[in-house]
C-alpha positions in Angstrom: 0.0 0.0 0.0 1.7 3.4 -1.1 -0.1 6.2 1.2 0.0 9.9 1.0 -1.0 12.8 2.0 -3.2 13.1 -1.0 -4.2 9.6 -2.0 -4.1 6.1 -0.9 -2.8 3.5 -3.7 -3.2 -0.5 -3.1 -2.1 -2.8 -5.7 -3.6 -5.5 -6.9 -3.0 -8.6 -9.3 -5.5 -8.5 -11.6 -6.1 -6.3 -14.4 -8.4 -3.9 -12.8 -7.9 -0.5 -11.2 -10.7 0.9 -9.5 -10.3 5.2 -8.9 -12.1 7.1 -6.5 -11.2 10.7 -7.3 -14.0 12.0 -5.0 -14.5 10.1 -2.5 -11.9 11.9 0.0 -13.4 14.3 2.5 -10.6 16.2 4.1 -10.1 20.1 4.0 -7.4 21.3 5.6 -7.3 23.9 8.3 -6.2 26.6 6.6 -8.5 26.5 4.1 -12.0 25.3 6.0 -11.2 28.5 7.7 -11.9 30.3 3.8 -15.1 28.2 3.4 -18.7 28.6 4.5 -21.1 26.0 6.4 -22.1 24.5 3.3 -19.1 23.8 2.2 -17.8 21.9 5.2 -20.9 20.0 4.9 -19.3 18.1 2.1 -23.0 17.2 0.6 -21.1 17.1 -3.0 -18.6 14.0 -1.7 -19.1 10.6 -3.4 -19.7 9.2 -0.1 -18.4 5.3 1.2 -17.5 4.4 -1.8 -14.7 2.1 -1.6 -16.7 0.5 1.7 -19.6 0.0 -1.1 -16.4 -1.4 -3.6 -14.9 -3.3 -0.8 -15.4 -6.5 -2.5 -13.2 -5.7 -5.4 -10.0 -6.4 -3.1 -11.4 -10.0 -3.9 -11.3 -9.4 -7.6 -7.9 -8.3 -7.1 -8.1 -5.0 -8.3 -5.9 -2.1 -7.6 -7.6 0.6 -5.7 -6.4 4.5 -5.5 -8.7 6.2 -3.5 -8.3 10.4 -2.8 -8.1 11.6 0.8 -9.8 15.3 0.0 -12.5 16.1 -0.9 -13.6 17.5 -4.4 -13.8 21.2 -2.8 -10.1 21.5 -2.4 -9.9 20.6 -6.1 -11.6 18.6 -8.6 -10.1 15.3 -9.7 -11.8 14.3 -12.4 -11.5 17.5 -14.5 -8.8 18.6 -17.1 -5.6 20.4 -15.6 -6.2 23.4 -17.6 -10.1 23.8 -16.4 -11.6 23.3 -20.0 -15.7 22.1 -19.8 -16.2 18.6 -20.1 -19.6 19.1 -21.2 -19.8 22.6 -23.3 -22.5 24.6 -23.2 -24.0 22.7 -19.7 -23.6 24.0 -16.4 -20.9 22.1 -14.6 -18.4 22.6 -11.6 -14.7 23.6 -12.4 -11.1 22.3 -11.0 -11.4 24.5 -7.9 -15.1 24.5 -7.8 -16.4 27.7 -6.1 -20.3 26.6 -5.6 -21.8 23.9 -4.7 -23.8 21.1 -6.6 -26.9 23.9 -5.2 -25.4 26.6 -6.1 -24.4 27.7 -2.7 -21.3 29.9 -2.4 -18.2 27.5 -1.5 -16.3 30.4 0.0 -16.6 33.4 2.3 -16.8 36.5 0.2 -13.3 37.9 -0.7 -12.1 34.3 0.1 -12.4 32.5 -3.2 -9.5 30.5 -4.5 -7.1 32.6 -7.5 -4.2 31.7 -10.0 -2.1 30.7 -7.3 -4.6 28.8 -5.0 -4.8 26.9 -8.7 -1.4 26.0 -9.2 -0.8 24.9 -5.4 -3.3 23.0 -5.2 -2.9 20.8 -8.8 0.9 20.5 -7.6 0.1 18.9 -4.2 -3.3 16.9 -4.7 -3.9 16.8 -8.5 -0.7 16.0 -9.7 0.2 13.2 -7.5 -2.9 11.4 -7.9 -2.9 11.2 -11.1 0.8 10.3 -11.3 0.1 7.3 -9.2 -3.0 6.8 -11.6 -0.8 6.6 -14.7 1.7 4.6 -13.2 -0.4 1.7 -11.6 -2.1 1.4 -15.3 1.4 0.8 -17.1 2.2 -1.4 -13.9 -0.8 -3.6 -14.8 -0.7 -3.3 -18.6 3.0 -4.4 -18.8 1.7 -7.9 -17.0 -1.6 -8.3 -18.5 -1.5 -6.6 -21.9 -4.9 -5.0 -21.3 -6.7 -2.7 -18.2 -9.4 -2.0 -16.9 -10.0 1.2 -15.3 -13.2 1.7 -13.6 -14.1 5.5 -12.3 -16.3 4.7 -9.4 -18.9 8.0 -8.6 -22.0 8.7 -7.1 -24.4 11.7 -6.4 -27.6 12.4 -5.4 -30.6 11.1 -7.7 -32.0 14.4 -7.4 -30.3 17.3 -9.0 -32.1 20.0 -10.8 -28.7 21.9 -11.5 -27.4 18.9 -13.8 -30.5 16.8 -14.8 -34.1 16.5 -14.9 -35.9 14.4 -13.2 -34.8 11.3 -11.2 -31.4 10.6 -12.4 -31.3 6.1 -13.3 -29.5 4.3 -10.8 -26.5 3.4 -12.8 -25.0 5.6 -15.4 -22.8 3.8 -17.6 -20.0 6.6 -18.9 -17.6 5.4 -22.1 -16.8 8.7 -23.3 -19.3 7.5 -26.4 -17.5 4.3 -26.8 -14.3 5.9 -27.6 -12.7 4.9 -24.0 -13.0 1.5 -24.0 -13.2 -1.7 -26.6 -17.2 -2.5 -27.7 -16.9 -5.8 -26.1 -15.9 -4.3 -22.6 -19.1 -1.9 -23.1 -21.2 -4.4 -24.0 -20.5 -7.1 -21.2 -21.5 -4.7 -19.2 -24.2 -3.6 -20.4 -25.4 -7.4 -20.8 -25.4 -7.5 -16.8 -26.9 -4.2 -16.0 -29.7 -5.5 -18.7 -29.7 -9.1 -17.1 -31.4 -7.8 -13.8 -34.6 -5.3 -13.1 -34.1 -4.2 -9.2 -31.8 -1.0 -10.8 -32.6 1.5 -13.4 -29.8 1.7 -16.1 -28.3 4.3 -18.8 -25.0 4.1 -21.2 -23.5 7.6 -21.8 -26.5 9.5 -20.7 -26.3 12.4 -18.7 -23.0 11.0 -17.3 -20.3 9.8 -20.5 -17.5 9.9 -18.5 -15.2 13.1 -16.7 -11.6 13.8 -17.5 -10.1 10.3 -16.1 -12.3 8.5 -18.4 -11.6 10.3 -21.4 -8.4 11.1 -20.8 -7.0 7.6 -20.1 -9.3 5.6 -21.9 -7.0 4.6 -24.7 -8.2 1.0 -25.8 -5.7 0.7 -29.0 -3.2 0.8 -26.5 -4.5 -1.4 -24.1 -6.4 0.9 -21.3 -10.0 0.3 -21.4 -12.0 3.0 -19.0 -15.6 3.3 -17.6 -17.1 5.3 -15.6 -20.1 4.6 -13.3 -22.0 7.0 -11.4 -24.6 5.8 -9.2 -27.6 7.4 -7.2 -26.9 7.6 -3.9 -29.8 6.0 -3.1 -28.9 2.4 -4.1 -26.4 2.4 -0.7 -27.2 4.8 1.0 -28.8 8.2 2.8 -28.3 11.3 0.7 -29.2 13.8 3.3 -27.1 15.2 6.1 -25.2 13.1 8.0 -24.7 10.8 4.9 -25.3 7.7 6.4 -24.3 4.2 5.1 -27.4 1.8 4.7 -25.5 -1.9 4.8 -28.8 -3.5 3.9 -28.9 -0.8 0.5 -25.8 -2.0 -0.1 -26.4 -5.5 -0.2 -28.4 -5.3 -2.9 -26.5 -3.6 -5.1 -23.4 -4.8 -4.5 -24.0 -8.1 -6.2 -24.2 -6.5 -9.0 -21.6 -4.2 -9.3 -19.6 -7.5 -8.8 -20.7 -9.1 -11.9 -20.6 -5.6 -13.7 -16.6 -5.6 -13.0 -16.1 -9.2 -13.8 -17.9 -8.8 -16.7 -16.1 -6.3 -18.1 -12.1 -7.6 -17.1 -13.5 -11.0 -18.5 -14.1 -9.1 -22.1 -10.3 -7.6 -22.3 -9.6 -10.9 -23.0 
């Protein structure tokens, strides 16, 4: 296990790396003392996450799993800030409102130019580093990856969708970050069952890490999967973590992953 300050990287055997890029929910001192209440509240975190992806240790997948949380900066987004989905309102690297458009920061406290390039230095940079690294790691003894983005968010979010988001939000970047037959395997499961609603590269195709790495001619397959909170757990204040939600789902998310590392082949 190779820990930082910014992220927490376990390797695996298999050829499977599962990212959490907002999972983390630390703020540091300094700069809680720049935020407001609803910031600290941390509403936007993909909550428990790799407790809800626990069982993929026994998949033997890699994990890397962030320690902050997506206030201090954004993960999943482009180092130089560009939209991932033009013309829709979205959150930035250093986002400075929440998912509810409530103000992230005390006026006269927002982040600038410099909080931007500190911040990708010590958090962004690293993480992503270890990203790139454990997916030539596992390519070099497998030929072929899997990377699977984990996310999750409330099903209920005016600001990015209408409506009740589905449960499961399949995200390929259009098909262009993985192989057909990786899609499609999983796709076959999510279709197999009826308990959970289901979407490929609906609302959700796939952020930055998806895109980015997804590189199937050379032998990186990516998904991303965002999920409604509600499958596994509460989505209000304090966030709790519903074990017999979980139950259900997990299951599934098992076969999903199996699925799709049996397709590289």
């Amino acid at each position: 296990m190779d820990a930082t300050d910014a992220f927490t990287l376990t390797p695996g055997t298999a050829p499977l790396l599962v990212s959490f890029p907002h999972s983390g929910t630390h703020i540091p001192a300094a700069l809680a003392e720049r935020m407001t209440p609803e910031a600290l509240e941390r509403a936007d975190v993909d909550w428990h996450l790799p407790q809800l992806y626990a069982f993929a240790r026994s998949l033997g997948a890699s994990t890397l799993q962030a320690h902050h949380a997506r206030h201090v900066i954004d993960l999943n987004r482009p180092p130089e800030d560009t939209s991932l989905y033009p013309g829709q309102d979205v959150t930035g690297l250093l986002p400075t409102d929440t998912f509810r458009k409530q103000p992230l920061y005390l006026p006269g406290r927002e982040p600038d130019a410099d909080d931007t390039a500190e911040r990708r230095m010590r958090y962004w940079q690293p993480y992503h580093d270890a990203l790139r690294t454990e997916l030539a790691r596992l390519r070099t003894l497998h030929g072929a990856v899997l990377l699977w983005d984990a996310h999750s968010i409330v099903s209920v979010m005016p600001r990015f969708f209408d409506g009740r988001l589905p449960d499961l939000n399949l995200g390929s970047a259009d098909g262009r970050a993985c192989a057909p037959a990786v899609q499609q395997a999983v796709q076959a499961v999510m279709a197999a069952q009826t308990q959970f609603t289901h979407v490929s590269n609906g609302r959700f195709k796939g952020g930055h890490i998806t895109r980015h790495y997804g590189q199937p001619d050379a032998g990186i397959h990516a998904l991303q999967l965002e999920m409604c909170q509600r499958t596994y757990m509460v989505e209000s204040a304090p966030f709790a973590y519903r074990s017999d939600l979980a139950a259900q789902v997990q299951p599934l998310l098992h076969r999903m992953l199996h699925a799709a590392v049996q397709a590289l082949a």
